[in-house]
C-alpha positions as a LaTeX table, in Angstrom:
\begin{tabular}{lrrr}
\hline
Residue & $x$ (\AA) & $y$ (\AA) & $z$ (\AA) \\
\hline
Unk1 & 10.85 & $-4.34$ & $-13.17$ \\
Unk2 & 7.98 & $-2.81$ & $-11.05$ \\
Unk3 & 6.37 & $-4.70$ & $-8.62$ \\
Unk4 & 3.48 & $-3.97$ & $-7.11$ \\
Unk5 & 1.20 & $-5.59$ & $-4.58$ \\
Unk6 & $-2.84$ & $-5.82$ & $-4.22$ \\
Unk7 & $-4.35$ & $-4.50$ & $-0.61$ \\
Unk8 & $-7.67$ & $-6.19$ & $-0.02$ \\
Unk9 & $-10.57$ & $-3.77$ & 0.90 \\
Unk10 & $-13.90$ & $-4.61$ & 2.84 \\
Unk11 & $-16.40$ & $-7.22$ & 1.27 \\
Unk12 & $-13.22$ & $-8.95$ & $-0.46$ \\
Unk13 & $-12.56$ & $-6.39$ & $-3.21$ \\
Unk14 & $-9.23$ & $-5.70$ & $-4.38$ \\
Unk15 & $-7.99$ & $-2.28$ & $-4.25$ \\
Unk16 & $-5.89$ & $-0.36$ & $-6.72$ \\
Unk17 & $-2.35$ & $-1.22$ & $-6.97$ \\
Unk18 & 0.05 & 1.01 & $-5.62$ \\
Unk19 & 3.18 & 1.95 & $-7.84$ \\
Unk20 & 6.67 & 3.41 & $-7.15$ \\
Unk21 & 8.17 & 6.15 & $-9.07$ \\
Unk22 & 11.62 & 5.81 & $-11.03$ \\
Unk23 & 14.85 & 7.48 & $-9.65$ \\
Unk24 & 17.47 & 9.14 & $-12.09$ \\
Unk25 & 19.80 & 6.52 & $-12.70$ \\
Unk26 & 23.50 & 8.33 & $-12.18$ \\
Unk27 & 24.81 & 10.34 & $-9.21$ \\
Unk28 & 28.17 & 11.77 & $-8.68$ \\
Unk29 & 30.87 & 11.49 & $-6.20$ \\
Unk30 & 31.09 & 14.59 & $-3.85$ \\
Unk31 & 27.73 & 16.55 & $-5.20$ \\
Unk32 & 24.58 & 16.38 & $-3.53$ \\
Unk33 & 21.76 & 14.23 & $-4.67$ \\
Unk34 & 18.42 & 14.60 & $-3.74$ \\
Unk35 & 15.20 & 13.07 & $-5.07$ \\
Unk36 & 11.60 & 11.70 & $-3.54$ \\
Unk37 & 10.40 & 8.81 & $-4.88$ \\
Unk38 & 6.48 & 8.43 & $-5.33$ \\
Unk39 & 4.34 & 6.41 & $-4.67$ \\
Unk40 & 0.91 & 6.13 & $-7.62$ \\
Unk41 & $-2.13$ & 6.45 & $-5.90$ \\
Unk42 & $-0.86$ & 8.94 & $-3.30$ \\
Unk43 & $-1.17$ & 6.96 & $-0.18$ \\
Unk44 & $-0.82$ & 9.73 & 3.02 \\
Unk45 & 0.94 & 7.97 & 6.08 \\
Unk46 & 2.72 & 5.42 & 3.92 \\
Unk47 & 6.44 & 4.90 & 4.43 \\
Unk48 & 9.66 & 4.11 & 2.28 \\
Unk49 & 12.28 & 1.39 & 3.46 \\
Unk50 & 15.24 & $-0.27$ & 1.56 \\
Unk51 & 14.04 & $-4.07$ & 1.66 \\
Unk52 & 17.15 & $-5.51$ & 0.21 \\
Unk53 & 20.05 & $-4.45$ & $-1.34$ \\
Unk54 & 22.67 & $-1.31$ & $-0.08$ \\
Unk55 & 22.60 & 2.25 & $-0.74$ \\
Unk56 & 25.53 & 3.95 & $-2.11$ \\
Unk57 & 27.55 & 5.07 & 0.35 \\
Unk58 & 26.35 & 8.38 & 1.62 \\
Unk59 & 23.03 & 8.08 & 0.19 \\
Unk60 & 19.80 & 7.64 & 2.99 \\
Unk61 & 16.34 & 7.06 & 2.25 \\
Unk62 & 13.55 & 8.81 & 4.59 \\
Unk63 & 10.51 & 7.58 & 5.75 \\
Unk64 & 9.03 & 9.89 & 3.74 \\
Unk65 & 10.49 & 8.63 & 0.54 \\
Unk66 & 13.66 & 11.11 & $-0.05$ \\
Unk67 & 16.90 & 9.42 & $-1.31$ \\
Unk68 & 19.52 & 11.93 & $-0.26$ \\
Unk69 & 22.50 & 12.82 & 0.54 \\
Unk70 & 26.58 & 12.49 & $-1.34$ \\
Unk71 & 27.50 & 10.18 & $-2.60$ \\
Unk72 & 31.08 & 8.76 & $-1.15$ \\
Unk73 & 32.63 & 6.61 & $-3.57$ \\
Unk74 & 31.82 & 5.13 & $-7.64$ \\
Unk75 & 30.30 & 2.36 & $-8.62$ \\
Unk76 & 26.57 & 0.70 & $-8.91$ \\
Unk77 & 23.86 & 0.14 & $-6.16$ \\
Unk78 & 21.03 & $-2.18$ & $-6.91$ \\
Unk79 & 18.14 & $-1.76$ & $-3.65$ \\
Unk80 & 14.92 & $-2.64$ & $-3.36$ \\
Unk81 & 12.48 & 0.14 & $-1.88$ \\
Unk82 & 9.30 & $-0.34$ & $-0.33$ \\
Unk83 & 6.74 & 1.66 & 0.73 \\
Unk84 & 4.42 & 0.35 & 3.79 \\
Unk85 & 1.26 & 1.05 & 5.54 \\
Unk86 & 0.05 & $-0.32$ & 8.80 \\
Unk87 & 2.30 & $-2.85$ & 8.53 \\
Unk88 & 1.04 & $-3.40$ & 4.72 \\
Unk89 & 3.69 & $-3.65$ & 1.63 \\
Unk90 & 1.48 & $-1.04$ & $-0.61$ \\
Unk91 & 4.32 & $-1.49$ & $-3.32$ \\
Unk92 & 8.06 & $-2.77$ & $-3.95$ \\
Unk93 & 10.53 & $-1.78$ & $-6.85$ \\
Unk94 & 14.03 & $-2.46$ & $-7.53$ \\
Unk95 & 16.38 & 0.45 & $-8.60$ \\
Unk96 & 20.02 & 0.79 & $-9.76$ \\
Unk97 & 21.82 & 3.79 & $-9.49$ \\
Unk98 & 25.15 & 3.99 & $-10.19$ \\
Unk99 & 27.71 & 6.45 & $-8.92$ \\
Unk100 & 30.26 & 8.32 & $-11.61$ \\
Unk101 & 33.52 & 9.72 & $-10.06$ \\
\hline
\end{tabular}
């Protein structure tokens, strides 16, 4: 499920709500993974953080939104990711990705 959250603008208006981008669901053991997620509207400055949940082992996630690195051992990783602003939550999503040896 997607989760997203409403920033309130001047005058108490609403803004857009911000979206994260889906991962590729499988990775492998010993070869490198690499992928940004998004964020929908672009929002310059904003950065990614795992909330909750683990990584797979090996795996990092930038500031800047790329999940990255090799994956260490099988199995399935559920994480929430979120990407922040000021000190804002612009958006949250929960991912799986699960590791194939």
């Amino acid at each position: 499920p997607v989760f997203t959250t409403a920033r309130t603008a001047k005058a108490g208006c609403v803004a857009p709500t911000s979206v994260l981008g889906d991962l590729p669901a499988t990775a492998t053991v010993g070869t490198a993974y690499s992928n940004r997620i998004s964020i929908t509207p672009a929002a310059a400055g904003a950065s990614f953080r795992v909330s909750a949940g683990t990584l797979p082992p090996g795996l990092t996630l930038s500031n800047g939104g790329l999940l990255s690195g090799t994956p260490t051992r099988a199995g399935s990783s559920s994480f929430t990711v979120e990407a922040v602003f000021s000190g804002t939550v612009l958006a949250r999503k929960n991912y799986v990705l699960a590791v194939s040896g």
